[in-house]
C-alpha positions in Angstrom: 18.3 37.3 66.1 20.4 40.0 64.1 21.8 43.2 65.0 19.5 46.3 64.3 20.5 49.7 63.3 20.6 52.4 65.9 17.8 54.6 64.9 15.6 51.3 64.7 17.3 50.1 68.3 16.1 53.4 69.7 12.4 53.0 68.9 12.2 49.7 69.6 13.6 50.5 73.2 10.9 52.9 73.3 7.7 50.7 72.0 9.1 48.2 74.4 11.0 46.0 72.0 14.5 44.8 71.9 17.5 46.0 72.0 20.1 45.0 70.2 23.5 46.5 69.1 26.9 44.6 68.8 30.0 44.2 66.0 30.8 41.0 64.6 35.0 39.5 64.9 36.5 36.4 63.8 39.2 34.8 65.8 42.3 33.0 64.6 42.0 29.4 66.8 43.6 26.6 65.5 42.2 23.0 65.5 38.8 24.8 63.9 37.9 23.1 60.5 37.0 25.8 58.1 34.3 25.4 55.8 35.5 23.4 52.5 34.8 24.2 49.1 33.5 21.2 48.0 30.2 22.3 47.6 31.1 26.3 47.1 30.2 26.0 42.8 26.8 24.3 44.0 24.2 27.4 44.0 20.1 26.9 44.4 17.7 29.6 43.5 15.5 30.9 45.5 11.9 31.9 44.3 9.3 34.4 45.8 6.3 33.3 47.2 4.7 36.4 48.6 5.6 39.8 50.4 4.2 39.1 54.4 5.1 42.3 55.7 6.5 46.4 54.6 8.5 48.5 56.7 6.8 49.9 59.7 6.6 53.6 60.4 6.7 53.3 64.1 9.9 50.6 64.5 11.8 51.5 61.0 12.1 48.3 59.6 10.4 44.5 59.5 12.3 41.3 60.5 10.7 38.3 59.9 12.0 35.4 61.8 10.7 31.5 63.2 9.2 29.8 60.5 7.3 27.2 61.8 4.7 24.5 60.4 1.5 23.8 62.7 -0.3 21.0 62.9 -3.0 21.8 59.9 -0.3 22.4 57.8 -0.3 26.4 58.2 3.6 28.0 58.5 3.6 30.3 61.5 5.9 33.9 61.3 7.0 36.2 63.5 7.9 39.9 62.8 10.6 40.6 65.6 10.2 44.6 65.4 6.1 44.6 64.9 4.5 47.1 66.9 1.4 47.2 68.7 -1.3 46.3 66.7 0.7 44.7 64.0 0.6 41.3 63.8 3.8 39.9 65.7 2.9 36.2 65.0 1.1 35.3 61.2 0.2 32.4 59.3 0.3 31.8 55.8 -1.0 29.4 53.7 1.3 28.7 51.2 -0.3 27.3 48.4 -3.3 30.1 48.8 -0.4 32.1 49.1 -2.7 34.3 51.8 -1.9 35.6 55.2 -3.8 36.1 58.9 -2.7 37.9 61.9 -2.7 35.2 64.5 -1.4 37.6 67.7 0.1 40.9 68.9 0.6 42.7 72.1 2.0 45.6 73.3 5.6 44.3 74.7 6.6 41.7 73.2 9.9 41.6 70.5 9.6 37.7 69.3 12.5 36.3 67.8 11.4 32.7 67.1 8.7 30.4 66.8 8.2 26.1 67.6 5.4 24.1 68.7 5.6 21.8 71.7 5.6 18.3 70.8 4.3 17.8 74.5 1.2 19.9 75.0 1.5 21.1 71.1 0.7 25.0 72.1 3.2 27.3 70.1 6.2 28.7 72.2 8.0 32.1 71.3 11.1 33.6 72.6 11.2 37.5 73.9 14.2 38.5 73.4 13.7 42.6 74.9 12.6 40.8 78.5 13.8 37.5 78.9 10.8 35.7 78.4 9.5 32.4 76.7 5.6 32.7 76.4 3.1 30.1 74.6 -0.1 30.7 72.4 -2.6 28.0 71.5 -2.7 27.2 68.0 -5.1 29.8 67.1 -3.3 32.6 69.0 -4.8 33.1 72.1 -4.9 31.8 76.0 -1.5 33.9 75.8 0.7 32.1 79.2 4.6 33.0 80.5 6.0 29.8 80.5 9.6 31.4 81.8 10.6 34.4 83.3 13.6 36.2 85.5 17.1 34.8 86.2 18.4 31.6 85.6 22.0 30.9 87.2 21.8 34.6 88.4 21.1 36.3 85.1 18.3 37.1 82.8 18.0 35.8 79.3 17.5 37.0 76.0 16.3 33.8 74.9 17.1 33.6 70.5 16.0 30.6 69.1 14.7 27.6 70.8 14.5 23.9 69.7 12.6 21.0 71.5 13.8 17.1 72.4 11.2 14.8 71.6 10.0 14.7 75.0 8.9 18.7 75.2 11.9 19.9 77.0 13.3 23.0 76.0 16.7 24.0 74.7 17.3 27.5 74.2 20.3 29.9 73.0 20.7 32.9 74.9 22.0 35.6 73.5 23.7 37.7 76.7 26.3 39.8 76.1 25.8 41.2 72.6 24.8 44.7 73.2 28.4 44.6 75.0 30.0 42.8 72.8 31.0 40.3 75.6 30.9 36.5 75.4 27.8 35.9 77.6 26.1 34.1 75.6 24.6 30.6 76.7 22.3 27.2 75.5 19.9 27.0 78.6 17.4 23.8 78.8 14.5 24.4 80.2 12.3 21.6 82.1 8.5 21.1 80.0 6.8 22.3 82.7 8.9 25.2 83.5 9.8 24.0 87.0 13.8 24.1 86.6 16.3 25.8 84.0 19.6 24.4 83.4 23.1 26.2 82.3 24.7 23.4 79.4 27.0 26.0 77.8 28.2 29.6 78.8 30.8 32.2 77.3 29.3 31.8 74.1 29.6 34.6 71.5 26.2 35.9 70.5 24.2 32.0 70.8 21.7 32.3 68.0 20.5 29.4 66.1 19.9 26.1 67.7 18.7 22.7 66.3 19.0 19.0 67.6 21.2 16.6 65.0 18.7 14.0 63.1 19.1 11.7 65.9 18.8 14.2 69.0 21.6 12.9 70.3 23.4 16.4 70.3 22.7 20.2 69.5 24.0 22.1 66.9 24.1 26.1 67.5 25.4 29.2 66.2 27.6 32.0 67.7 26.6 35.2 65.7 29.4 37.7 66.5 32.3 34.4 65.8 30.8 32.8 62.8 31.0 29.7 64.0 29.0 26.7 64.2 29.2 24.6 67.2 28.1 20.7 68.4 27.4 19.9 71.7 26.4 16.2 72.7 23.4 16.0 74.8 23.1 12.4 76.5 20.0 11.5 78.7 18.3 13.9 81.0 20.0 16.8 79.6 23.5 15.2 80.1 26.1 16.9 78.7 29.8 16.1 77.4 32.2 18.8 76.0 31.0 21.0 72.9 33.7 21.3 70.1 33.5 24.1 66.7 32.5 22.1 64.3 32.4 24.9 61.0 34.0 27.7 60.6 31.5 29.6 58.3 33.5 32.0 55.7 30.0 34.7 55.8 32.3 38.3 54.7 30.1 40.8 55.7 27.8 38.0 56.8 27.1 36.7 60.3 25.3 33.5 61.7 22.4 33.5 62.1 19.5 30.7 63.0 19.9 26.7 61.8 17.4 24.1 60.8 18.2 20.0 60.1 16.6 18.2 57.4 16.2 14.2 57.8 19.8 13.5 56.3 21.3 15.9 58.9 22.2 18.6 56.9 22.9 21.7 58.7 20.9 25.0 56.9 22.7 28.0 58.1 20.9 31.0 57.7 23.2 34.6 57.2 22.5 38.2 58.3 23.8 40.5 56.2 23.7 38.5 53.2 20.1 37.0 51.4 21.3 33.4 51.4 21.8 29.9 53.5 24.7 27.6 53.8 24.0 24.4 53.5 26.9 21.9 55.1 26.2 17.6 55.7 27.2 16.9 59.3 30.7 16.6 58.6 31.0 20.4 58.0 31.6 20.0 54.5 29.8 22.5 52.2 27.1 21.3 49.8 25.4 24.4 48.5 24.4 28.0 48.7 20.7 29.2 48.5 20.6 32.8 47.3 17.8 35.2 46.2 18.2 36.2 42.5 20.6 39.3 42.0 17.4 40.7 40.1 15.6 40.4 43.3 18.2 40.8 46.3 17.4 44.5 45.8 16.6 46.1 49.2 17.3 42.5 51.2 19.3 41.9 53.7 19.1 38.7 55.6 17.5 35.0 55.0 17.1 35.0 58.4 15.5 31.6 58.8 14.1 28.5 56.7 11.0 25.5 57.8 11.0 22.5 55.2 7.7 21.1 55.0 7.1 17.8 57.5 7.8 14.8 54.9 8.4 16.8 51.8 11.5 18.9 50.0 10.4 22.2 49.8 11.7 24.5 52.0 10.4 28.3 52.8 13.2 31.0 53.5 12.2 34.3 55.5 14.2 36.9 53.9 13.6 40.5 55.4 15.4 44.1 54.9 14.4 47.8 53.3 12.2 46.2 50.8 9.8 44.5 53.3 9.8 41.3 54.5 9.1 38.3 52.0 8.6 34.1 52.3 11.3 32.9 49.0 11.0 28.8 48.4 13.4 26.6 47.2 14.0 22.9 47.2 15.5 21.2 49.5 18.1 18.4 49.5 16.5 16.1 52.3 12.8 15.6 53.9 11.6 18.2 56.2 11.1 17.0 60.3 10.9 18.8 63.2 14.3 19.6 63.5 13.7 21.6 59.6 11.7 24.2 61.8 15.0 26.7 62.4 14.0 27.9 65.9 
């Protein structure tokens, strides 16, 4: 989830939406390994596959976020800053290259999409009031899964990633409106019963993904550009989390993160039309970009899904122009973990 400009901020607040304001900084720590330039000359084109969604009158702007394949081989979206009526979650079929509105409401502000691999209903994030809520495939039998506090303060739950069991792992995002690092990863019991802090005075948590093997999280910190790993034993176990990229973004900022079967880290920017792509030794194997000829009027790549089994990945890309699904080929297989939040 990316920072919003303030006239959009304002009618967001006002449709019931999120809020979100904040400035990104970079710190000087040592011991942090910066990203190399091994793979800085390697640069993969992106292509358009279709326009999904224009700017909307009432919000000021699209944001398309979560990709997410379902089980018949449809790729959910969400439009974070949809208003009522709009369609907040879509699917597209991407060889028809056609769209449906699969859900909307009057509250919601969804920031990410991923389907439960234990009851296989379709879980989105709310980041304006704390909430995780789930769909069934087809949209409806809308339930809150999580609401209010956990460890004494609410949520505004970003992205969200799932162990293999169904228990949910989710970056929380407090503290950006203040520019304070509040930020947390949160994991969340399948059945909603019990919500555990694993991390705290993070900078902006955004995107979250398990490593190929689940045995640890990767996760973003928007506001520090930094990439972070945090080993996750059994039961939700825990050992200390270390920086593990230092992401060079400029004007840039980090945004969500999806895994592809050789445990290659896809970094999505805000700010900036393109992904960094980095093996899991931080070093740097490519840049995805949308054309110069077609950046025009695109701001962010926000998120990417690789399809289950296959190479070819799909990039939301959203700014002035409207918000549009770019593909591009991708250097490993596509598993859950290729779903970026």
């Amino acid at each position: 989830m990316r920072r919003l400009p303030l006239r959009s901020l304002a009618v967001l607040t006002a449709v019931g939406s999120l809020a979100l304001t904040g400035c990104g900084t970079q710190s000087g720590d040592t011991g942090e390994r910066t990203a190399g330039a091994p793979g800085a000359d390697r640069t993969i084109r992106a292509q358009r596959v279709m326009q999904l969604t224009e700017v909307h009158e009432r919000t000021g702007m699209t944001l398309l976020e979560g990709p997410v394949f379902g089980a018949d081989g449809g790729l959910f979206v969400v439009d974070v800053t949809a208003p009522e009526g709009e369609p907040k979650v879509m699917r597209v079929d991407v060889r028809k290259k056609t769209k449906r509105a699969v859900h909307t409401d009057g509250r919601g502000a969804y920031t990410s999409a991923q389907f439960s691999p234990y009851d296989g209903r379709l879980y989105l994030t709310d980041f304006a009031h704390g909430e995780i809520v789930s769909l069934d495939a087809d949209g409806g039998d809308p339930r809150t899964f999580l609401s209010g506090e956990v460890d004494g303060a609410s949520m505004n739950p970003d992205d969200l990633a799932f162990d293999r069991d169904g228990h949910l792992y989710v970056s929380d995002s407090r503290g950006l409106t203040e520019g304070k690092a509040l930020g947390r990863v949160v994991r969340i019991d399948r059945d909603g019963g019990e919500a555990t802090v694993l991390a705290d005075g993070l900078a902006a948590t955004n995107g979250i993904s398990f490593d190929a093997e689940y045995r640890g999280l990767w996760f973003s910190e928007l506001t520090e550009n930094r990439i972070s790993y945090l080993p996750v034993g059994g039961k939700g176990g825990v050992t200390a989390r270390h920086t593990a990229v230092r992401v060079d973004g400029g004007v840039a900022t980090t945004d969500s993160i999806a895994v592809d079967a050789d445990g290659n880290l896809y970094q999505a920017l805000h700010g900036r039309p393109a992904m960094l792509v980095y093996d899991r030794h931080g070093e740097r194997l490519a840049t995805v970009e949308v054309p110069a000829r077609a950046a025009k009027g695109l701001e962010s790549a926000t998120n990417v899904a690789i399809t289950p089994g296959g190479t070819k990945a799909y990039m939301t890309v959203s700014g002035p122009a409207g918000g549009y699904l770019y593909t591009f080929d991708a250097l490993a297989k596509g598993t859950r973990q290729s779903n970026g939040g």
